[in-house]
Structures are given as structure tokens and as C-alpha cells.
Jmol script that loads the backbone (N, CA, C; Angstrom):
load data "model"
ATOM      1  N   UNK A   1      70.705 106.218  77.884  1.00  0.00           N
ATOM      2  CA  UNK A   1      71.643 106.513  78.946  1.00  0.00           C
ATOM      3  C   UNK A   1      72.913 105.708  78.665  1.00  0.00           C
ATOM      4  N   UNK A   2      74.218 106.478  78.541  1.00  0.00           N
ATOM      5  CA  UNK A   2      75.051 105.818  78.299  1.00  0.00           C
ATOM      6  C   UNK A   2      76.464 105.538  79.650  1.00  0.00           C
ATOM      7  N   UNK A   3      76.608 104.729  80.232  1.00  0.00           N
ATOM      8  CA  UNK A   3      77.600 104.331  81.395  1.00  0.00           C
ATOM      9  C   UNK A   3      78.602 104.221  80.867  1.00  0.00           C
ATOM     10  N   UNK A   4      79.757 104.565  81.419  1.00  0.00           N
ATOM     11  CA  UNK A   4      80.954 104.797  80.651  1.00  0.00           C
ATOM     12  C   UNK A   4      81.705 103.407  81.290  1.00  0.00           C
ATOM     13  N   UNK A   5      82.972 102.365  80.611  1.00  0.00           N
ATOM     14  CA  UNK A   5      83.570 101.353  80.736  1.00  0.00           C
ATOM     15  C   UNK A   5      84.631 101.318  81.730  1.00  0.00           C
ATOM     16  N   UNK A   6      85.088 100.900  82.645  1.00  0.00           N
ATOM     17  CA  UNK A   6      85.789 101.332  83.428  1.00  0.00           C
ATOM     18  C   UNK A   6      87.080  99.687  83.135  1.00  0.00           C
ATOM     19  N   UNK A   7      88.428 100.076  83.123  1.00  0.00           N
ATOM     20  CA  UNK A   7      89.099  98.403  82.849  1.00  0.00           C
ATOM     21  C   UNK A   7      89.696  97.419  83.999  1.00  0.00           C
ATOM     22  N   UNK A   8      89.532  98.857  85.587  1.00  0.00           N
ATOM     23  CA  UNK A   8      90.100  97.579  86.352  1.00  0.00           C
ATOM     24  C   UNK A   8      88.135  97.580  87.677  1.00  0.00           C
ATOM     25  N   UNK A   9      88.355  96.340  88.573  1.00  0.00           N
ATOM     26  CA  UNK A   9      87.344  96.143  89.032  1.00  0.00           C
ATOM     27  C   UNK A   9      87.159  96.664  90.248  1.00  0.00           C
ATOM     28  N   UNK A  10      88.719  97.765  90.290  1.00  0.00           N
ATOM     29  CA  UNK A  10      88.839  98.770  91.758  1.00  0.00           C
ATOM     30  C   UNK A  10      87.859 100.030  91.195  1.00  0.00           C
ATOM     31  N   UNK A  11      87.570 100.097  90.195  1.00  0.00           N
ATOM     32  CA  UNK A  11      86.567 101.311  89.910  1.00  0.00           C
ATOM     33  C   UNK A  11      85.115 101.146  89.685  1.00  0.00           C
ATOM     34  N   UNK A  12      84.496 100.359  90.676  1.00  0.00           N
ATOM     35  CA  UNK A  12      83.378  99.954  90.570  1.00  0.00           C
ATOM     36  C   UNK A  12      82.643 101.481  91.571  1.00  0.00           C
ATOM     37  N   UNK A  13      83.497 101.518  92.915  1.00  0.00           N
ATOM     38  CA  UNK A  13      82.651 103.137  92.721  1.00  0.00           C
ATOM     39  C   UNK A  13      82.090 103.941  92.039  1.00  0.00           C
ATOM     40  N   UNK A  14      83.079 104.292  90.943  1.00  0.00           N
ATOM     41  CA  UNK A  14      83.058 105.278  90.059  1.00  0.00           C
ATOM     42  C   UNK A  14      82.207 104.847  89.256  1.00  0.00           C
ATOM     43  N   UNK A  15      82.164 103.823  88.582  1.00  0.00           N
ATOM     44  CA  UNK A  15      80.605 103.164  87.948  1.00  0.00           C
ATOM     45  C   UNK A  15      79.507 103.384  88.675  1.00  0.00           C
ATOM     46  N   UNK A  16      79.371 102.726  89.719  1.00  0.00           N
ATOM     47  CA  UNK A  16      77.860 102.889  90.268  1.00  0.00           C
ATOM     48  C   UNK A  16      77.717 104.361  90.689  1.00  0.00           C
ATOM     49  N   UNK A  17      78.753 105.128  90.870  1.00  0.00           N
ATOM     50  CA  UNK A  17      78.470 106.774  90.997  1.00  0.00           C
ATOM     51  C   UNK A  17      78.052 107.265  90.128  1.00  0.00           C
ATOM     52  N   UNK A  18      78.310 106.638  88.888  1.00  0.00           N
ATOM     53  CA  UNK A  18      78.440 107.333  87.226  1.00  0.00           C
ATOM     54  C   UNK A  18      76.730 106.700  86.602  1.00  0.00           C
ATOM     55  N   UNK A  19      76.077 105.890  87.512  1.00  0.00           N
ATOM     56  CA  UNK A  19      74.888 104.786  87.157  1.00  0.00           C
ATOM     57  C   UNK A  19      74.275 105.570  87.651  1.00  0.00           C
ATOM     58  N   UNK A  20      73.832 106.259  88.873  1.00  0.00           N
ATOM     59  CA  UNK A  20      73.141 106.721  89.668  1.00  0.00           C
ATOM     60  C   UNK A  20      72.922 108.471  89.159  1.00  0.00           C
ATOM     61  N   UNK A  21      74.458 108.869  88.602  1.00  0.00           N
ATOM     62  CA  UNK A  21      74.072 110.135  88.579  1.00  0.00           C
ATOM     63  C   UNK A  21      73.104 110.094  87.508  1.00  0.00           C
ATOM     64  N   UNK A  22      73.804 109.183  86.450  1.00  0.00           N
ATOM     65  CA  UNK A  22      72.816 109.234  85.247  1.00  0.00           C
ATOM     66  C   UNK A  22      71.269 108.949  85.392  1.00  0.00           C
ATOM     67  N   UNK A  23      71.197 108.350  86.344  1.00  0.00           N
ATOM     68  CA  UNK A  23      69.378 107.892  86.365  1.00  0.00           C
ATOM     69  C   UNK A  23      68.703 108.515  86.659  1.00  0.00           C
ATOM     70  N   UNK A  24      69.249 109.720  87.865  1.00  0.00           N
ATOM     71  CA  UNK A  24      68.858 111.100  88.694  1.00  0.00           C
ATOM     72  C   UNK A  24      68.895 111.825  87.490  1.00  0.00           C
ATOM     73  N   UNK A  25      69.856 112.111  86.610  1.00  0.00           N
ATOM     74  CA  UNK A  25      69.631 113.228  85.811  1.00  0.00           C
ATOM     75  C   UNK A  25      68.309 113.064  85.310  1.00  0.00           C
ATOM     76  N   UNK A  26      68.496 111.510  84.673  1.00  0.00           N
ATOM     77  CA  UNK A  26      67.553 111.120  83.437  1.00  0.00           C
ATOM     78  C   UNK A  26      65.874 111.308  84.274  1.00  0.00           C
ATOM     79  N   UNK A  27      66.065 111.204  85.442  1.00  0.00           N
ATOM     80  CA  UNK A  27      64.783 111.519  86.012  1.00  0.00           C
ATOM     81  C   UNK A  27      64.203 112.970  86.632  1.00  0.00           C
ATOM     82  N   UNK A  28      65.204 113.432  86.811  1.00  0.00           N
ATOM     83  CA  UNK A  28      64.988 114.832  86.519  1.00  0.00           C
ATOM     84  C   UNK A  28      64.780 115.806  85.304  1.00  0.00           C
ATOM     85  N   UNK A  29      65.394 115.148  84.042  1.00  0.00           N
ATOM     86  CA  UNK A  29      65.168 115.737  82.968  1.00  0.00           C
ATOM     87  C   UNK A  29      62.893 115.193  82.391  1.00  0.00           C
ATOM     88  N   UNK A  30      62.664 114.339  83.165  1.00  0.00           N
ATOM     89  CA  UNK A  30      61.511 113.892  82.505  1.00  0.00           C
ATOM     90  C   UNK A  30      60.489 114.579  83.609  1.00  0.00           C
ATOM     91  N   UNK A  31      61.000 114.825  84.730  1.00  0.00           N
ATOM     92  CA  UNK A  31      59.978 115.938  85.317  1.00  0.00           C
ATOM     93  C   UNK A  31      60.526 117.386  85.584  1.00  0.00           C
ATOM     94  N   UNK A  32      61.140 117.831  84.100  1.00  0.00           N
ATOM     95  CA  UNK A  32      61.175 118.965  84.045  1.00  0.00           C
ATOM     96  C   UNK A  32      62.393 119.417  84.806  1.00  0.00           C
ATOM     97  N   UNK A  33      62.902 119.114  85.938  1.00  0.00           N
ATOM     98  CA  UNK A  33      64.071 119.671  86.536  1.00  0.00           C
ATOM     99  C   UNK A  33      65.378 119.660  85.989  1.00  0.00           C
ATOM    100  N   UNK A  34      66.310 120.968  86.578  1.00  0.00           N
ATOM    101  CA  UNK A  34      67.853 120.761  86.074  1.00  0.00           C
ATOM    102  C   UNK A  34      68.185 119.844  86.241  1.00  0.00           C
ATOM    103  N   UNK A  35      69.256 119.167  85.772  1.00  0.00           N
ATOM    104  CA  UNK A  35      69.847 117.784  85.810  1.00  0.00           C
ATOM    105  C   UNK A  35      71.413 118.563  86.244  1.00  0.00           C
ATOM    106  N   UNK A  36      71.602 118.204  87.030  1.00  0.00           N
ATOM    107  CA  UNK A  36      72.901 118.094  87.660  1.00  0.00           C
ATOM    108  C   UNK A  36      73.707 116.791  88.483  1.00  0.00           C
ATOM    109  N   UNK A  37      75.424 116.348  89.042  1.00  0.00           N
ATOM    110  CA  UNK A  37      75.954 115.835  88.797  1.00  0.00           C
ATOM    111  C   UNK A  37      76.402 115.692  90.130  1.00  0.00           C
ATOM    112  N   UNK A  38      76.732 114.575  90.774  1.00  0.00           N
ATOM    113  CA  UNK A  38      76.696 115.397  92.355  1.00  0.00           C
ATOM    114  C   UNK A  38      78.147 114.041  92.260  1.00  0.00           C
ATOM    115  N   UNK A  39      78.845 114.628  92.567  1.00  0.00           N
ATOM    116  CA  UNK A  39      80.859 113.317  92.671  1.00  0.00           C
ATOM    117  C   UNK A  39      81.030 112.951  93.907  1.00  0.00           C
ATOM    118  N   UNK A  40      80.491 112.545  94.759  1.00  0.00           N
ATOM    119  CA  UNK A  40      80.810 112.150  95.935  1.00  0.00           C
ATOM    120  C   UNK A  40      80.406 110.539  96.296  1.00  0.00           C
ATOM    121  N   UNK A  41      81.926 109.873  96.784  1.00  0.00           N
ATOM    122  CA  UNK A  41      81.345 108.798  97.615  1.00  0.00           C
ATOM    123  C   UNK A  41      81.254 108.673  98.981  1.00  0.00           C
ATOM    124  N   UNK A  42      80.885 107.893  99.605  1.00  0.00           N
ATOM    125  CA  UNK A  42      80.981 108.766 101.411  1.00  0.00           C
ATOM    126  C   UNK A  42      81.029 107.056 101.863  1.00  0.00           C
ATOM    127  N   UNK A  43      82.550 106.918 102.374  1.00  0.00           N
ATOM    128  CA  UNK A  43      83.215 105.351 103.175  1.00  0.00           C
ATOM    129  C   UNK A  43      82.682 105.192 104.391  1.00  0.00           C
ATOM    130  N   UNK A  44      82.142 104.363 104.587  1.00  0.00           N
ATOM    131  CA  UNK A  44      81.691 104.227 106.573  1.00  0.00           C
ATOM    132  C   UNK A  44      83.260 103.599 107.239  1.00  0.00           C
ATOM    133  N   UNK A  45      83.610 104.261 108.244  1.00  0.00           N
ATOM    134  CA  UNK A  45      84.822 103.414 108.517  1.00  0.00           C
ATOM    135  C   UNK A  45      84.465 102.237 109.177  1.00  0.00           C
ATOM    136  N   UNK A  46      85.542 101.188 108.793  1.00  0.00           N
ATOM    137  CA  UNK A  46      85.394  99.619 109.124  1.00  0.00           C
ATOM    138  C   UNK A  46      86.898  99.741 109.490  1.00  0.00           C
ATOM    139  N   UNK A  47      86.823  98.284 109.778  1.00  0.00           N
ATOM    140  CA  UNK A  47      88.312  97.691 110.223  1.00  0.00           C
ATOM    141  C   UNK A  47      88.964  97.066 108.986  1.00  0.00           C
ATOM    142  N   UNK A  48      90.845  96.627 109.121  1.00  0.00           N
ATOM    143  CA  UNK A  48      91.594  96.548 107.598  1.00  0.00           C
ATOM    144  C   UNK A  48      90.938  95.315 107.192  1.00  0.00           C
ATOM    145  N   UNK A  49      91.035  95.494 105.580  1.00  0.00           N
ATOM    146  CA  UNK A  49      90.479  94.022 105.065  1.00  0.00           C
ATOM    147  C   UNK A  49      91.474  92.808 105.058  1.00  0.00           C
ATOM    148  N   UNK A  50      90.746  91.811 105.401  1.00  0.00           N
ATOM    149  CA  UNK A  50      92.100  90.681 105.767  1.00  0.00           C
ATOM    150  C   UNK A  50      92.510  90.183 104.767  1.00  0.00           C
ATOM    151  N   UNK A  51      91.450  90.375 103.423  1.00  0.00           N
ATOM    152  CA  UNK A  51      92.611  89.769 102.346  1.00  0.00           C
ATOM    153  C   UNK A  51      92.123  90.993 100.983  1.00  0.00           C
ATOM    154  N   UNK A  52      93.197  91.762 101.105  1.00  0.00           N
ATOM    155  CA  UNK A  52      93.114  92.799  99.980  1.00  0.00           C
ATOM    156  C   UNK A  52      93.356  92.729  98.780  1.00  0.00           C
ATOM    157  N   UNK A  53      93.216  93.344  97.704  1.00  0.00           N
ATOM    158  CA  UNK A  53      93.487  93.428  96.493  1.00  0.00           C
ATOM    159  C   UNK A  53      94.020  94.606  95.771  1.00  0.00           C
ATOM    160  N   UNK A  54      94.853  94.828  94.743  1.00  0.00           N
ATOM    161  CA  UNK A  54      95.329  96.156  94.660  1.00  0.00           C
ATOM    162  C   UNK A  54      93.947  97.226  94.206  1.00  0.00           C
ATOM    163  N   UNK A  55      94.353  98.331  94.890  1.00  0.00           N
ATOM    164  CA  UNK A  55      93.223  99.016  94.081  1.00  0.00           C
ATOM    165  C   UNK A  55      92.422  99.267  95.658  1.00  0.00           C
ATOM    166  N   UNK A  56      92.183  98.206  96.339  1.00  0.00           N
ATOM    167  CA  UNK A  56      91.205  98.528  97.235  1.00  0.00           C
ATOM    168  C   UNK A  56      91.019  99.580  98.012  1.00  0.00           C
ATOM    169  N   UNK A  57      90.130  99.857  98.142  1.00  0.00           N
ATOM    170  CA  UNK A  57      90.016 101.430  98.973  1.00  0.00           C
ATOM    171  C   UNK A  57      88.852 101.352 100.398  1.00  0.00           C
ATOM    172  N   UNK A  58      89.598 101.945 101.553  1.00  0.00           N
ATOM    173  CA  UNK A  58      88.409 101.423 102.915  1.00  0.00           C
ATOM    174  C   UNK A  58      88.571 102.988 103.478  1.00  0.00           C
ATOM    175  N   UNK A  59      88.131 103.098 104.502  1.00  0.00           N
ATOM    176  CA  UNK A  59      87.975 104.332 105.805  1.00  0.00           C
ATOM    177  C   UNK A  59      88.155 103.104 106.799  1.00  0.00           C
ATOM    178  N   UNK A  60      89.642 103.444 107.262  1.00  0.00           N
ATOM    179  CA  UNK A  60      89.778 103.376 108.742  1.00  0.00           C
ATOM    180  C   UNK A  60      89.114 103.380 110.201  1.00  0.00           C
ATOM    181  N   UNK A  61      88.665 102.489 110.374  1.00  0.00           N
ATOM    182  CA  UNK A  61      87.862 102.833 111.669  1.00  0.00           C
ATOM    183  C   UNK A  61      88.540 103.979 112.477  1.00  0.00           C
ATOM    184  N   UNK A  62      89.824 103.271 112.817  1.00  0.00           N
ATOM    185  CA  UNK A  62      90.724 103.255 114.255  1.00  0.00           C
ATOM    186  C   UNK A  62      91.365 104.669 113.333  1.00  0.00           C
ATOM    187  N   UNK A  63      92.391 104.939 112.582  1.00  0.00           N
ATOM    188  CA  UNK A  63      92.784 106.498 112.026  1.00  0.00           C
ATOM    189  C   UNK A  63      92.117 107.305 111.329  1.00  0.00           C
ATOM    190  N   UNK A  64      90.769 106.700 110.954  1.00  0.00           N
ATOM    191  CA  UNK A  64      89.643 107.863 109.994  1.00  0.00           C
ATOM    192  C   UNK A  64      90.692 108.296 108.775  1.00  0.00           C
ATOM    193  N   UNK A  65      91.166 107.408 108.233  1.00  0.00           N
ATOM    194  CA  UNK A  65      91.988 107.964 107.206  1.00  0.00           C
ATOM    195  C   UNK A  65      91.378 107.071 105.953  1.00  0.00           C
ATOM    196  N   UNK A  66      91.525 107.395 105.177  1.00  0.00           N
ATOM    197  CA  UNK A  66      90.938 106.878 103.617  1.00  0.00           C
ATOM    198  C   UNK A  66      91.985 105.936 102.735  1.00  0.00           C
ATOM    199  N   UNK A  67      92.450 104.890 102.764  1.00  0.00           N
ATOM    200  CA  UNK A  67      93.488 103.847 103.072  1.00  0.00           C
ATOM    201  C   UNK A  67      93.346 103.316 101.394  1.00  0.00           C
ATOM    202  N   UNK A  68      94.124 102.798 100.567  1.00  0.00           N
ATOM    203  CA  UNK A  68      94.647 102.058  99.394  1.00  0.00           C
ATOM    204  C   UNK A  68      95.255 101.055  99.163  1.00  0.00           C
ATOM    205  N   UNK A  69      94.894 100.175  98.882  1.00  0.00           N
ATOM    206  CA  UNK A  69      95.769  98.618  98.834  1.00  0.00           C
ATOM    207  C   UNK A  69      96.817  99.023  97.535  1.00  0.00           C
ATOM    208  N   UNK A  70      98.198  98.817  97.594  1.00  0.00           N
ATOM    209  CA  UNK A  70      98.832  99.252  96.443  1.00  0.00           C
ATOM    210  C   UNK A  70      99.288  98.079  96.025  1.00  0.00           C
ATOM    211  N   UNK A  71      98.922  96.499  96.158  1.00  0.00           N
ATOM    212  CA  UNK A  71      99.315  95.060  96.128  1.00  0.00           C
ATOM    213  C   UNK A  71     100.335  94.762  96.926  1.00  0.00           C
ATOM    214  N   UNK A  72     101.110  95.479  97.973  1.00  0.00           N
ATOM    215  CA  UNK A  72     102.210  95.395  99.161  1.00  0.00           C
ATOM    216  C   UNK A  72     101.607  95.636 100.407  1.00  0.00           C
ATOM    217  N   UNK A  73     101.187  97.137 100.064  1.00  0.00           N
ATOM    218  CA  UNK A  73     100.780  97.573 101.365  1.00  0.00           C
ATOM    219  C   UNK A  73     100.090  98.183 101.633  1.00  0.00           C
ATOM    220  N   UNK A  74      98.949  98.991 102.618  1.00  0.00           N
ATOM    221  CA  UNK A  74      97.874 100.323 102.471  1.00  0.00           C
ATOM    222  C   UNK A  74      98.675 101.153 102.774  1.00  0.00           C
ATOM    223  N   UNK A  75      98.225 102.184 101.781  1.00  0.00           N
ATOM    224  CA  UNK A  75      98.663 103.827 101.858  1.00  0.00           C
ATOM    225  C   UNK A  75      97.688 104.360 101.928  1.00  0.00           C
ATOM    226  N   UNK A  76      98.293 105.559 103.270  1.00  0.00           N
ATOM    227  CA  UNK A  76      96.841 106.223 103.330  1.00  0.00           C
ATOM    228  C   UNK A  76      96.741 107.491 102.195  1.00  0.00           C
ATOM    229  N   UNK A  77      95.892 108.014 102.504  1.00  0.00           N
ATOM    230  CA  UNK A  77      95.730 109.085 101.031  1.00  0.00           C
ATOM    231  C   UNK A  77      95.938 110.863 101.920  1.00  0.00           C
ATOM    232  N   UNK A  78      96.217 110.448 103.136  1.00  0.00           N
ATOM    233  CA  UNK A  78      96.979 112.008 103.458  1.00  0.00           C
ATOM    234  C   UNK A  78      97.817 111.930 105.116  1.00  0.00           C
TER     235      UNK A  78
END
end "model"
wireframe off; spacefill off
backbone 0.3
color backbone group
């Protein structure tokens, strides 16, 4: 099973998404089933983080919006 390298430490989602699909496949391929790929992460909303980092990514409690630390400020993503 090979996990692919990711270079900053805001893409740790995408790793452990990329860990998991692979283990599901790999365990589906050994009892016979299709192996398929499923891309979803799913944010519980919380409140803003008090000390952010660029990259960071939350769900809004209070606007249900999907929020980005850009090292200034959060942007939301719509």
C-alpha cells in the first residue's frame, strides 16, 4: 500500500483520507469486493480557533460556513 507525501501539515486530511481509502480498498480487494474510493471529509462545526495557522480549515458553528486561515485572516470558502 502506497500513501502518497503531502509537503505542508494543512494536508493532513487529505492523508488520513488517502490512509483509510487505501486500507478499505486493500480490504476489500482480499474479500473479494470492488474496491472503490469514497473523497469526502465531513467538519463538525466548532467555534474560531484562537490561535490559527495558515492552511487551517474549521466549520463554523455560528455561519455553517467552511472557513480557511490564509496567515491574516479566515476566508470563508463561499
Amino acid at each position: 500500500m502506497t500513501i502518497p507525501r503531502y509537503s505542508r501539515t494543512s494536508d493532513w486530511p487529505r492523508l488520513v483520507a488517502d490512509a483509510i481509502n487505501a486500507l478499505e480498498n486493500k480490504v476489500r480487494t482480499l474479500l473479494g469486493a470492488t474496491a472503490y474510493t469514497v473523497e469526502t471529509v465531513t467538519f463538525t462545526p466548532i467555534a474560531e480557533p484562537a490561535s490559527p495557522v495558515e492552511g487551517m480549515t474549521y466549520m463554523d458553528s455560528t455561519s455553517h460556513k467552511l472557513r480557511t486561515y490564509n496567515g491574516t485572516t479566515w476566508q470563508d470558502h463561499w
